[in-house]
N, C-alpha and C positions, 0 to 999 in steps of 0.2 A: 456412781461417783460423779461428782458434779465437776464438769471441765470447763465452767460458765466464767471468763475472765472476772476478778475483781474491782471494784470501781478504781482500786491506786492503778493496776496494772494497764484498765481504760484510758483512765487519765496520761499515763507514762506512754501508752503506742501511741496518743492522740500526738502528744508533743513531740516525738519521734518524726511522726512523718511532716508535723506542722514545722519543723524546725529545719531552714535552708540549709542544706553541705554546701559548704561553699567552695567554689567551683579556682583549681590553680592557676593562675595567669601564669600565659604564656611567657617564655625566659625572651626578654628582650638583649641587643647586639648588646648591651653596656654590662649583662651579666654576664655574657661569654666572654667580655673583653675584660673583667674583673676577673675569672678564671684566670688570666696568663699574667697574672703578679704583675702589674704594668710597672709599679715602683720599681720592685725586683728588676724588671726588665730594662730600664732605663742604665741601669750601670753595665749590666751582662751586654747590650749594645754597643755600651761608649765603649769601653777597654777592648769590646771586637774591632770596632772602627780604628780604635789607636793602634793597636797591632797592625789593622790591614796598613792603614796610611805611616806606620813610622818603620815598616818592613823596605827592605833593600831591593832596588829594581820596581818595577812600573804595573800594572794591571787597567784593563780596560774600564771606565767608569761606569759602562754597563756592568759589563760581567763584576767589577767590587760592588756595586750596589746589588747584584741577586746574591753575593758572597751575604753580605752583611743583612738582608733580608733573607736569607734564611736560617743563620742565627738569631734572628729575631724570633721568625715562626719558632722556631727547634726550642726556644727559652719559655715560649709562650704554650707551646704544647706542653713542654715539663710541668712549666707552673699548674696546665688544668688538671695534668695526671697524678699531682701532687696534691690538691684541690681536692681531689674524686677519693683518692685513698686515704687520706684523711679527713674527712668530710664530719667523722665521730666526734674525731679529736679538735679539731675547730670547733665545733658548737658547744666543750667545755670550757673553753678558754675565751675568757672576755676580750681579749685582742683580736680575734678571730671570729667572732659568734655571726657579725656582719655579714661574712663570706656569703656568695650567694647559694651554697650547698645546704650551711646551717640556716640558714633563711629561708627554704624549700624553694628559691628563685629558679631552680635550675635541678634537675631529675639528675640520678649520678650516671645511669648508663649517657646522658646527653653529655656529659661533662668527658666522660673516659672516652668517648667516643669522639670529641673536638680535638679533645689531645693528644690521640691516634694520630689524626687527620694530621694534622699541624706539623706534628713528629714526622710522619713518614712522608707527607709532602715535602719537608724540610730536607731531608738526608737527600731523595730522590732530585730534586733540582740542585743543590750543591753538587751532589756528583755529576749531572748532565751538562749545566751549565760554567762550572768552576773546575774543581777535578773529583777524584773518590780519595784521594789521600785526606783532603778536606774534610767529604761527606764521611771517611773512616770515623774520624776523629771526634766531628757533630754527634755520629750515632752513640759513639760511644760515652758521651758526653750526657747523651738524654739519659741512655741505659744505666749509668752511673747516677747522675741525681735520682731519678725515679725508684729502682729496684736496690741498688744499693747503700745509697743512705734513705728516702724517703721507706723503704717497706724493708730494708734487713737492718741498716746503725742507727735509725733514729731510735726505734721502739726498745733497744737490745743494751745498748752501753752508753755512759757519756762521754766517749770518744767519739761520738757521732758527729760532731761538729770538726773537728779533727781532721779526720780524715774524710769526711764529707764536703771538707774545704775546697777539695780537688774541682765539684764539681762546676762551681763557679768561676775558677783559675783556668777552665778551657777557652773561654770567649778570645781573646789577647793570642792565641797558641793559633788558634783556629783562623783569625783574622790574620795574623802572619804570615801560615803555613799556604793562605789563598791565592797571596802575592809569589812567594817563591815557590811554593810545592815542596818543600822540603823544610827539614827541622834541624835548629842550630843551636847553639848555646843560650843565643840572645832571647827566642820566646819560650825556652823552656826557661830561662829568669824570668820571664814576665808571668809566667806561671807558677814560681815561686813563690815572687814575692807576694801572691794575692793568696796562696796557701798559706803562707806564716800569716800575713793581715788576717784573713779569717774567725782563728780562735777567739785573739783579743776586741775582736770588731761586735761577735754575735754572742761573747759572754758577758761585755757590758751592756746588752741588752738582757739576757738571761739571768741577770742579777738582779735587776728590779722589774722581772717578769717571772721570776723564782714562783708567786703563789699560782700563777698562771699553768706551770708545767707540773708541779703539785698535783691541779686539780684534771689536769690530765693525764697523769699517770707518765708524764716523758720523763727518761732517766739522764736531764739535763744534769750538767758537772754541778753546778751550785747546788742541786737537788738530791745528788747521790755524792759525792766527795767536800759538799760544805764550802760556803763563803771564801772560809781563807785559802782553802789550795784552789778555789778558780784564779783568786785574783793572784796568788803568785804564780799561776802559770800563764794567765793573760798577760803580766809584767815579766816572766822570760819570754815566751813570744816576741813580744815588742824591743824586748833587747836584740833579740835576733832578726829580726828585719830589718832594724837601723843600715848596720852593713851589706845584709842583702841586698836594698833599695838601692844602696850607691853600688855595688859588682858591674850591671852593664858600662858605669864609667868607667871601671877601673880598670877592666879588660879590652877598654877602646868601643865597646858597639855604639856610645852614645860621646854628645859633647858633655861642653863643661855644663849649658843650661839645664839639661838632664841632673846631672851629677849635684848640683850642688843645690838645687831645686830637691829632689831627693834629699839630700840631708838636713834640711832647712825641715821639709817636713815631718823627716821620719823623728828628729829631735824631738817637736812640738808633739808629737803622738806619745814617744815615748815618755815629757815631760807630762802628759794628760792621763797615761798609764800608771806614772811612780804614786799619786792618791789614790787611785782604784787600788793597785795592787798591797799596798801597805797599811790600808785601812778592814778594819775589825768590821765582823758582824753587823751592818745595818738596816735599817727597815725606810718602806716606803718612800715618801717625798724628803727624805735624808739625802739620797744617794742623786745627789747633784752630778761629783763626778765621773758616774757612771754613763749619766746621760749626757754627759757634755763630752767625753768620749767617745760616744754611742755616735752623738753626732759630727763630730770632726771625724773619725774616722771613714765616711761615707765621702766627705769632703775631700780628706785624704786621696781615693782614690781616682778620685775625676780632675784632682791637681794635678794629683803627679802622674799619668797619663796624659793629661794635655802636655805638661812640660813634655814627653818622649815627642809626639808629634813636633812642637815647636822647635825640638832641636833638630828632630829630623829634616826640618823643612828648611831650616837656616842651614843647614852642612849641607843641603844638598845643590 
């Protein structure tokens, strides 16, 4: 029997070995520092900060700034554990494809393994340097974004965003809790209200990101319960925050600048909600007010958190 290779099969191992593998560059600091959602992270800091700074009683400007640095690390480690475990579902979605997981920039044990780090460096210095009521509250804070919406409500129901709202609503709670050590009416409002903002904030992005989660298989509300019950539930949402935004005025935690800075805003959202919520089925570059929600909404919340500071600071 002749085992004598054939001239194609010749040909074919010549250019096998003639043909370079090309060799993975090394993940540079800017892919690790894309790992921790910096956008993401820029809010999940400010509304820490406004907590720490519009909290009652005083804290050391050292010991507030390792407070507030390590809710940074604790958001940036989530972000990469978030990053690592969906690494799949990123590179179907054109929003995401960038990421540096779908990009092979960055190996996924190096990524779960930064956001370890991150995590548990985070809790462990909040507790040593600030208190463990704090660090409680951080860890539980990671363990919720990552395990319970990122890998059990995201993939499972489109209440995901819902009740996955929480895990974003800790920063304010946690930045409070740093100053007094203890938990009141006032930051579990300020954790409210960023749980009702939530649904209506990330389903007018989910509305003209619909073919995106499609193609992902995510069981987003627009995807699994259709256009018109997102947008009427994005618009109760938003009627129910109105009033929640103004309670710390109305129960005295805040002044008037709060109070009516708050209503001023939560109107204009809710005025930016009533054409989301009330309009039919549409497609692409149509949905203007979705995106001009999408984006005052973000706006929304770096207002009206500055205003609690500003008032804090005048009353005191």
């Amino acid at each position: 029997m002749n085992t004598a290779p054939t001239a194609a099969e010749t040909l074919e191992q010549e250019a096998l070995v003639a043909t370079p593998v090309p060799a993975r560059m090394p993940a540079e600091w800017r892919d690790f520092f894309a790992l921790t959602k910096p956008k993401v992270m820029r809010l999940v800091v400010f509304t820490a900060l406004c907590g720490l700074l519009a909290a009652p009683g005083s804290i050391h400007p050292v010991i507030g700034f390792t407070a507030i640095l390590c809710i940074t690390l604790a958001a940036g480690g989530a972000g990469a554990l978030n990053m690592w475990w969906e690494a799949d579902i990123d590179a179907k979605m054109k929003r995401t494809q960038g990421r540096p997981l779908p990009q092979g920039k960055v190996q996924p044990t190096d990524a779960r393994d930064f956001g370890l780090l991150l995590s548990g460096m985070s809790v462990m210095v909040m507790g040593l340097a600030v208190h463990w009521l704090a660090a409680g509250f951080l860890a539980f804070s990671i363990f919720f974004y990552v395990v319970i919406y990122t890998m059990w409500l995201k993939p499972r129901t489109p209440q995901n965003i819902v009740i996955g709202g929480a895990a974003g609503a800790f920063p304010p709670l946690i930045g409070w809790i740093a100053v007094t050590g203890e938990i009141t009416w006032m930051p579990v409002l300020l954790f409210a209200i960023i749980f009702m903002w939530t649904p209506p904030h990330f389903w007018a992005l989910a509305l003209w990101a619909k073919p995106d989660y499609a193609a992902a298989n995510l069981p987003m509300m627009p995807n699994v319960a259709g256009e018109t019950s997102t947008r009427r539930q994005s618009l109760a949402y938003s009627v129910l925050l109105l009033p929640l935004s103004v309670t710390p005025w109305l129960i005295g935690g805040t002044g008037a600048i709060y109070g009516i800075s708050a209503l001023v805003l939560s109107s204009i959202f809710l005025a930016l909600t009533v054409p989301v919520g009330l309009r039919s089925s549409v497609e692409g570059d149509k949905m203007k007010p979705e995106k001009k929600l999408f984006a005052f909404s973000i706006l929304y919340l770096f207002v009206l958190f500055g205003a609690l500071v500003v008032d804090r600071m005048v009353l005191a």
